[in-house]
N, C-alpha and C positions, 0 to 999 in steps of 0.2 A: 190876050189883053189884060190889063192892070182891071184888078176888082176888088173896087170899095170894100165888101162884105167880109173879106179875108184879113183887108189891112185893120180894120174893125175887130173882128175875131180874135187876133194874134194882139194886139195891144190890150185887150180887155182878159185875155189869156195867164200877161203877165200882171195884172192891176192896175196896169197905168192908166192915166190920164191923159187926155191930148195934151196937156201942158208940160206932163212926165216925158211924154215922145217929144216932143219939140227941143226938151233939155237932155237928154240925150242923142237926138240926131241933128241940134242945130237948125230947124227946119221950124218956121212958125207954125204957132197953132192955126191960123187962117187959112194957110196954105196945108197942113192937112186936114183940118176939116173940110176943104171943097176936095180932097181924096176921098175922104170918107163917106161923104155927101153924093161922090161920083159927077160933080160940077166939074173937076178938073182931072186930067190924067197925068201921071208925074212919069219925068223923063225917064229911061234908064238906067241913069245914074243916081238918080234917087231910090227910084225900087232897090235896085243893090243894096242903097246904104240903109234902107228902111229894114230890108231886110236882114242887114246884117247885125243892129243894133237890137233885133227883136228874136235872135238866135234863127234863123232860117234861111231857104235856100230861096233865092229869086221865084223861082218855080210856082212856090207854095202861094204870093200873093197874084200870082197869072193864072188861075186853073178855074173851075166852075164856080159859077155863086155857089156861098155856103148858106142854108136857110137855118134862121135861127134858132133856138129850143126856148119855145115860149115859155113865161117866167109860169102860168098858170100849170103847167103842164108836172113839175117839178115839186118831190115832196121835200123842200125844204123845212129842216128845223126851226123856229122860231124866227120865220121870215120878217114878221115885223119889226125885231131888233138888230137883222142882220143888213149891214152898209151895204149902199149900192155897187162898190167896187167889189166886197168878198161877193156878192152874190152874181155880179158880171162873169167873175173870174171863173167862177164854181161852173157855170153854165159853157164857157167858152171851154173849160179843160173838158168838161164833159163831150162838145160836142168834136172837139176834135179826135178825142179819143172812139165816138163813132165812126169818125173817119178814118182809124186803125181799123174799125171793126169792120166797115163798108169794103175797105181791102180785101181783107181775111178772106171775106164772104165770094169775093166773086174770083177766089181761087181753090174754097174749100165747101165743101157741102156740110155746111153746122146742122142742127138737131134746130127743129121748130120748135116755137114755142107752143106748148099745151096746158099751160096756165087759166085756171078756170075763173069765174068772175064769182067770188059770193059774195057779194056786196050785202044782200038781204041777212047773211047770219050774224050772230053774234061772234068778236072776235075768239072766244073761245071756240064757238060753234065752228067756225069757219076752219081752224086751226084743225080740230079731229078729225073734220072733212078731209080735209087735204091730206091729214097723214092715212087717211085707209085709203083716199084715193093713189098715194103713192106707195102704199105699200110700207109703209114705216113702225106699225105696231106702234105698242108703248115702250117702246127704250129709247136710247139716246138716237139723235141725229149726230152722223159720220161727219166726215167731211161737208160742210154746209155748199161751197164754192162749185164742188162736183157735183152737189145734187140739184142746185140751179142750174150748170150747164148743162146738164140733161137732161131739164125741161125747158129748153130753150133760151133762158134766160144770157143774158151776155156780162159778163162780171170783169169792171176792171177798177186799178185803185187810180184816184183824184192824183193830179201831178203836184209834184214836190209841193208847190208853196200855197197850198191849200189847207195845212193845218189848222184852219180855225174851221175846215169843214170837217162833221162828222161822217155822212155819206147823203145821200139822194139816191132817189130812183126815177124813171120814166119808162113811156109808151113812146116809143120811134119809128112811127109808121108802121105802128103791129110788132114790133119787135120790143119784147121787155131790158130795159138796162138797167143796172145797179152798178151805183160808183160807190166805190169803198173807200175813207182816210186810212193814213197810212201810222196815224199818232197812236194809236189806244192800243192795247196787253190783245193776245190770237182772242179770250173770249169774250170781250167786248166788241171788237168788229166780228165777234158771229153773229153775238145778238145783233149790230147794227146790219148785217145780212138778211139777218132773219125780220127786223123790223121794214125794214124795205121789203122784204117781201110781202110784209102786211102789207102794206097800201097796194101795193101791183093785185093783190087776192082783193080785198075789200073796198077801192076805190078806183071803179073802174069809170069807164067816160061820164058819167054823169055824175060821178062826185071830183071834186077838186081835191089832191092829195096834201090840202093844208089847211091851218089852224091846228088848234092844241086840242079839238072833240079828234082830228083825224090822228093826232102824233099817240094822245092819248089809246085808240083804237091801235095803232099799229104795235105799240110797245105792248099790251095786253095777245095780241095775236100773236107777238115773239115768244113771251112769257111763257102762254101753252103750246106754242107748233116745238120750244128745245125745250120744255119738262114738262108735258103730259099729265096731267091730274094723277091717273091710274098710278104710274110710273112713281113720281113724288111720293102718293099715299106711300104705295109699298117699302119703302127708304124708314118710314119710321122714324120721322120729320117731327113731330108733333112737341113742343117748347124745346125745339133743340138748340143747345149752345153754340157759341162761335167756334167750337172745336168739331163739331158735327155738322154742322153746313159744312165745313171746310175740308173735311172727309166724303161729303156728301157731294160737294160741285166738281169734283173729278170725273166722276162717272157721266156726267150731263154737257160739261164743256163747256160753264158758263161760271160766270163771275161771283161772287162769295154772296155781295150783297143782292145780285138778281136771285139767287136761288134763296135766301133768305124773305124777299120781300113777295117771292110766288108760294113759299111756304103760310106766309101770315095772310096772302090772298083765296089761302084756300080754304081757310081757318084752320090751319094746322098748329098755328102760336097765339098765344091772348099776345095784346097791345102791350103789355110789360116785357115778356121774352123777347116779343120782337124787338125794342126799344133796346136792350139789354143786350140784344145779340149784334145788333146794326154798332154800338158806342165800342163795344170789345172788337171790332173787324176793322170799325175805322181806326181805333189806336192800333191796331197791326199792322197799317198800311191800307188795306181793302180798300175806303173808299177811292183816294186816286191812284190806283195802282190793282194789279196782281202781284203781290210777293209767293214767289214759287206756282207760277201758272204753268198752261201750258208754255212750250219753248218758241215752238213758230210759229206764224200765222199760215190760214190754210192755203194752198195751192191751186193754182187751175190749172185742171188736167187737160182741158181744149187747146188753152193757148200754149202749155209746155208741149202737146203735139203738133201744134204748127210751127212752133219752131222750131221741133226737130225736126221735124218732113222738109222746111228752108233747108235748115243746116246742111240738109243730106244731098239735098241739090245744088250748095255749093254757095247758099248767099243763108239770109235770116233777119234778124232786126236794121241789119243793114241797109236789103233791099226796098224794105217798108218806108225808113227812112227817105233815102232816095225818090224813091215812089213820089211821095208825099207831099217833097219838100221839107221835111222836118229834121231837127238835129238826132242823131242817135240816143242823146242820152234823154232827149225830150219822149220820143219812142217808148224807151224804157221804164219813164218812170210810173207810166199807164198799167205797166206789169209790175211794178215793183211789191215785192213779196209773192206772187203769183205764180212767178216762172222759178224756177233754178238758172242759175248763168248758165250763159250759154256762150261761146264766140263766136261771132258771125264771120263770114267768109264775104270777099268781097265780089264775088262771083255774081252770075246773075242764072237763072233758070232759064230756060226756053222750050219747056214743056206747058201746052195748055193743059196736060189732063189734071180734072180736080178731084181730087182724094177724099174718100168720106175717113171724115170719123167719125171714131164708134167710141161714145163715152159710157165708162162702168160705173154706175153706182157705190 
């Protein structure tokens, strides 16, 4: 049967407005709002054309209620400035792209999450925590993307037309998510990995993961979980110029002017270097950009194994698709920078067994 919750979902997906759908499918807004509403069921031939004007398969608006991801739940950035429609939008790619991940799961054996709660430390504090508890020393963090999915975490990037998102995180029924934008140079969406990981560590059910005391805390937890006090000291930071930050942020992963502004938080520069070093980086480009950064953004190693384990059985992003109801490239764009291409076969598998995998650090 036809469900309200999806026809809802998929329109707020792409930013429209009931007024937007009605001018593209021809269909009053009164008459889909009692769809939406669940007052009225629309014919056959409307779900088709509903769903063909919203990129999708019939399928997708007939399958189970979708419940929604409460707005609370959600570390968005500067929620009070952001329109109802980017912040709809941001929610519904999100939560369909757990419905990718809801797939995955009840065909492959992921890694739990073991994400601990410090809510009580300080964001520095918390950050040191976390790297002895993982094992991390004081050097650089690897791959950020790999070393969340092997603590359970589920990592995937916002779809296409979310560029004015930077990322969010949630709690999904016990399961940690981080949604990642697809706009910003590889080492600003680490730190925005690694900031969403601050809130998942320091904001757990009894704090809300917003306002600017919580964005403030998470951006300081990023700060110290990819450059380490120890670590920084020993670099030999202390009023360095914009040529030595910029020597200096290769080894760490991160962006010219975060490694600059964790050097003056540490009191490794007076107020004038820093000042002097921030004006020389932005006339080189630094502030909106990396000129000469890293080249990619990082990869998930989870989801490039599940879709080789499809591939090898004869389907992949294909079969998801289909599954789902969803267009292929709508699939894809959840991964986009995540995976390596892949071709999908149009085949289908008929084996239940589920495959573990095993993620390396």
């Amino acid at each position: 049967m036809f469900n309200p919750s999806r026809l809802t979902a998929a329109r707020k997906r792409h930013g429209w407005t009931l007024t937007k759908l009605a001018e593209e499918t021809g269909i009053s807004t009164k008459s889909l709002s009692t769809y939406e509403n669940g007052h009225q069921e629309p014919t056959d031939q409307i779900v088709g054309l509903l769903a063909q004007k919203l990129g999708l398969a019939p399928a997708f608006l007939l399958s189970e209620e979708m419940e929604e991801i409460p707005i609370q739940a959600v570390s968005f950035r500067a929620l009070s400035k952001m329109t109802a429609r980017t912040r709809d939008r941001g929610l519904a790619s999100g939560r369909i792209a757990i419905l990718i991940n809801d797939w995955i799961e009840s065909r492959f054996r992921l890694p739990k999450s073991d994400l601990p709660t410090l809510s009580s430390r300080s964001p520095e504090g918390a950050a040191e925590e976390l790297r002895v508890r993982w094992g991390l020393g004081i050097g650089p963090v690897g791959n950020l993307v790999h070393l969340l999915e092997s603590h359970g975490v589920r990592v995937y990037t916002l779809a296409h037309n979310n560029q004015d998102l930077d990322a969010f995180c949630l709690n999904w029924h016990g399961t940690p998510f981080v949604f990642l934008g697809c706009g910003k140079s590889p080492e600003r969406s680490r730190f925005d990995a690694a900031h969403e990981l601050g809130h998942l560590i320091l904001h757990g059910e009894e704090k809300e993961p917003q306002g600017a005391s919580a964005e403030l805390e998470a951006n300081r937890f990023a700060a110290a979980f990819l450059m380490p006090s120890s670590g920084v000291f020993a670099q030999n930071l202390r009023n360095a110029t914009a040529d030595r930050i910029l020597a200096a942020k290769k080894r760490w992963g991160v962006a010219a002017m975060a490694l600059a502004h964790r050097a003056n938080e540490l009191g490794l520069m007076t107020e004038w270097c820093y000042r002097a070093a921030c004006v020389d980086l932005s006339r080189m480009g630094y502030r909106r950009g990396e000129p000469g950064g890293l080249a990619v953004h990082e990869s998930s190693q989870l989801l490039t194994k599940v879709l080789q384990q499809l591939r090898g059985s004869g389907s992949g992003i294909y079969e998801i698709a289909q599954d789902l109801g969803l267009a292929v490239d709508e699939v894809q764009s959840y991964l986009f920078g995540l995976t390596p291409t892949l071709l999908d076969g149009g085949g289908r598998s008929s084996s239940t067994e589920r495959p573990r995998l095993t993620l390396v650090q």
